[in-house]
MIMI-91680 format. One record per residue (C-alpha): x, y, z; residue in three letters; residue number from 1. Coordinates in nm, 4 decimals. Layout:
[[X,Y,Z],'ALA',NUM]
...
END
This chain:
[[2.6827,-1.7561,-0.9859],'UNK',1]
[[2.5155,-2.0833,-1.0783],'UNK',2]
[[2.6536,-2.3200,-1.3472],'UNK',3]
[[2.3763,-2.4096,-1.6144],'UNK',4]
[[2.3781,-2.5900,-1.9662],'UNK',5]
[[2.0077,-2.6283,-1.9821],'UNK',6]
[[1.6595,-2.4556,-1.9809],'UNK',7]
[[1.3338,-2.5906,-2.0209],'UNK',8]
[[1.0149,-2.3575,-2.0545],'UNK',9]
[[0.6631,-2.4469,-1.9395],'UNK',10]
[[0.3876,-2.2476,-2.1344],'UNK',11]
[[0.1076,-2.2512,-1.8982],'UNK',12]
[[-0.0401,-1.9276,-2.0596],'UNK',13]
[[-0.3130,-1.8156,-2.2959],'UNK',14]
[[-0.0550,-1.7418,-2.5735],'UNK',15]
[[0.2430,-1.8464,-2.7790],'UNK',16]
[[0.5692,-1.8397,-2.6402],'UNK',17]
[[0.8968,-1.8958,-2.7470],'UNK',18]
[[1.2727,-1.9573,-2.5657],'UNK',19]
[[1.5081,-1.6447,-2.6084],'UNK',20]
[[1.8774,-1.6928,-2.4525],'UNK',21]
[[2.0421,-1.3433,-2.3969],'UNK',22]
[[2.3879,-1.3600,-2.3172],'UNK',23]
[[2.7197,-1.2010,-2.2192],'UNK',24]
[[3.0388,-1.2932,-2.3648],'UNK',25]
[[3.3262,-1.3304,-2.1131],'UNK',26]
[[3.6594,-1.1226,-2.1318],'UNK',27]
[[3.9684,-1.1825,-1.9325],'UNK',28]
[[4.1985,-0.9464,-1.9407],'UNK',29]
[[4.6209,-1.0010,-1.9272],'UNK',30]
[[4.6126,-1.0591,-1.5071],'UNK',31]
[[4.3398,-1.2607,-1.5627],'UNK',32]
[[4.0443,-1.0418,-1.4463],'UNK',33]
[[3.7172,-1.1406,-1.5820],'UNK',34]
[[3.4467,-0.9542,-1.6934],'UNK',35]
[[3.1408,-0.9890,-1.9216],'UNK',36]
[[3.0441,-0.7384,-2.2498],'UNK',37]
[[2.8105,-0.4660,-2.1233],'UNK',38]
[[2.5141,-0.5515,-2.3171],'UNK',39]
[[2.3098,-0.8938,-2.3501],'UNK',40]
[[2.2916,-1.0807,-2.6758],'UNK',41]
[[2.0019,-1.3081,-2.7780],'UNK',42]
[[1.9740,-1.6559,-2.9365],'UNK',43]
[[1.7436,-1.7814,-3.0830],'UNK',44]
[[1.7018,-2.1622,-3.1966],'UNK',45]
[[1.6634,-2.2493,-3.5814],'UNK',46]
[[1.3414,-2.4027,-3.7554],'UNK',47]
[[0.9971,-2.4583,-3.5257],'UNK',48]
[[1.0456,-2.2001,-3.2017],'UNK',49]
[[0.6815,-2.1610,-3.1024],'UNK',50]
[[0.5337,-2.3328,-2.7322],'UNK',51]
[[0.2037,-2.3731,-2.7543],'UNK',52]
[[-0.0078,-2.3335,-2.4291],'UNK',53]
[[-0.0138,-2.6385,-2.2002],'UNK',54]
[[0.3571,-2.7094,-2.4156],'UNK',55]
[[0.6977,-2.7083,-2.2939],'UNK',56]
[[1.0189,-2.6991,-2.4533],'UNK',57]
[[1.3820,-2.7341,-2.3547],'UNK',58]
[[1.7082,-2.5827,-2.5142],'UNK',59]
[[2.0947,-2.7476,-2.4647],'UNK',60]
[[2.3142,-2.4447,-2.4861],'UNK',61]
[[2.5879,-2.7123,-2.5758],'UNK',62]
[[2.4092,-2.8972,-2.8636],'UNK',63]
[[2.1698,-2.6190,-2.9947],'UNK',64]
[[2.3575,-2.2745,-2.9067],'UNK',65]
[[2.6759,-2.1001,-3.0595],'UNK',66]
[[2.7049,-1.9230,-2.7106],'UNK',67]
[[3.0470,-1.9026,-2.5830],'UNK',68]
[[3.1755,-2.1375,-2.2924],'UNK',69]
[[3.1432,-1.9430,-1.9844],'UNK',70]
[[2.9213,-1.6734,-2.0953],'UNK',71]
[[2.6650,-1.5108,-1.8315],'UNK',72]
[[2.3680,-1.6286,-1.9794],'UNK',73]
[[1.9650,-1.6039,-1.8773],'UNK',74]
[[1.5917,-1.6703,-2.0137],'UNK',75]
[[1.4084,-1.4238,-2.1781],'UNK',76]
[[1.0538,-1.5603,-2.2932],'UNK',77]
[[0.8932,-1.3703,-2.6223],'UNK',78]
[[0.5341,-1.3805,-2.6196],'UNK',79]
[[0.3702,-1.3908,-2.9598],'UNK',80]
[[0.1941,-1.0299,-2.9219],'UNK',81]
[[0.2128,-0.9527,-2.6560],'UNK',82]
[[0.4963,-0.8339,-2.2748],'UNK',83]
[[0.8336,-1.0179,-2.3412],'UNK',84]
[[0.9287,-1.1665,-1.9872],'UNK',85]
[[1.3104,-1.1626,-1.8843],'UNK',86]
[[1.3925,-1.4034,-1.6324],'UNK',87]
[[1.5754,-1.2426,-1.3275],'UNK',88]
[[1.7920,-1.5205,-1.2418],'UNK',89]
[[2.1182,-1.5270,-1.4448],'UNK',90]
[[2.3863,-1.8156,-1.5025],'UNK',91]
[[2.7546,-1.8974,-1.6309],'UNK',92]
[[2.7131,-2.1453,-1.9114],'UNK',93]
[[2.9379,-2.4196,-1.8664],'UNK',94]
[[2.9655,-2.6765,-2.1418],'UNK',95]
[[3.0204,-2.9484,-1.8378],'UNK',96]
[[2.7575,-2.8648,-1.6493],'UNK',97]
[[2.4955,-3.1039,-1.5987],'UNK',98]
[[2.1359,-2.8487,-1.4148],'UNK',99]
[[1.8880,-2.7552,-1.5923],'UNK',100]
[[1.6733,-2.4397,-1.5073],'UNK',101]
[[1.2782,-2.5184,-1.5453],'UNK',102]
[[1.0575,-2.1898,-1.5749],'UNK',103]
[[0.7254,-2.1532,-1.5917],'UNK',104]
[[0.5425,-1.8762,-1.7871],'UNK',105]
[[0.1539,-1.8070,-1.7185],'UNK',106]
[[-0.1124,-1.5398,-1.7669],'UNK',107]
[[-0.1936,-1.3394,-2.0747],'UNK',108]
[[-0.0243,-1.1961,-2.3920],'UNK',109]
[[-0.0644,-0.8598,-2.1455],'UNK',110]
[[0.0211,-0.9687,-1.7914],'UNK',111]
[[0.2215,-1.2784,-1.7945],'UNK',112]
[[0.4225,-1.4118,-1.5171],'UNK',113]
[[0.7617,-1.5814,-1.5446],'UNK',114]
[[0.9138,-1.8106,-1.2412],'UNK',115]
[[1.2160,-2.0355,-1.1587],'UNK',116]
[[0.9959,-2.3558,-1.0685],'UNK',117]
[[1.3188,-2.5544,-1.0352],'UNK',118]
[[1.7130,-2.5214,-1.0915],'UNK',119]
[[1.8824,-2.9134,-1.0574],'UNK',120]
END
């Protein structure tokens, strides 16, 4: 799985949109087997969340986040009124890290699309 500390959103749709991190804490067990929590989490930043259309916004898990070092993490997009949009790529949030995952959301409040546009 891909290392990650950052993600930028592109609103390219007819709406408002704002960054949702889900995430999965990370267990390791006494031989040192690793495993993640069963069910996602979500963060959410503090103060001003909304994108605007033709906006873009990015989120450092590092600086901005209280996730956990190491969690699985991935995108989830809210859209104000309308079809939330999960990402389907997912990530192990490393502190270190240095790439940054760029999505792009598009459409309607109703049928929006969500894509990877770049991971560097």
């Amino acid at each position: 799985m891909d290392k990650i500390r950052y993600f930028k959103l592109e609103n390219d749709g007819a709406f408002v949109a704002q960054i949702v991190i889900e995430y999965r804490e990370r267990k390791t067990d006494g031989q040192g087997n690793v495993s993640y929590a069963g069910e996602w989490k979500s963060w959410y930043s503090a103060g001003y969340r909304d994108i605007l259309q033709y906006a873009e916004r990015s989120v450092d898990l590092w600086v901005d986040s209280n996730i956990p070092d190491g969690a699985q993490v991935r995108l989830h997009v809210y859209v104000a009124a309308g079809y939330s949009n999960p990402a389907v790529q997912q990530y192990l949030y490393d502190k270190t890290a240095a790439q940054e995952a760029v999505y792009e959301i598009s459409g309607t409040t109703l049928n929006n699309y969500l894509k990877l546009v770049s991971y560097k």
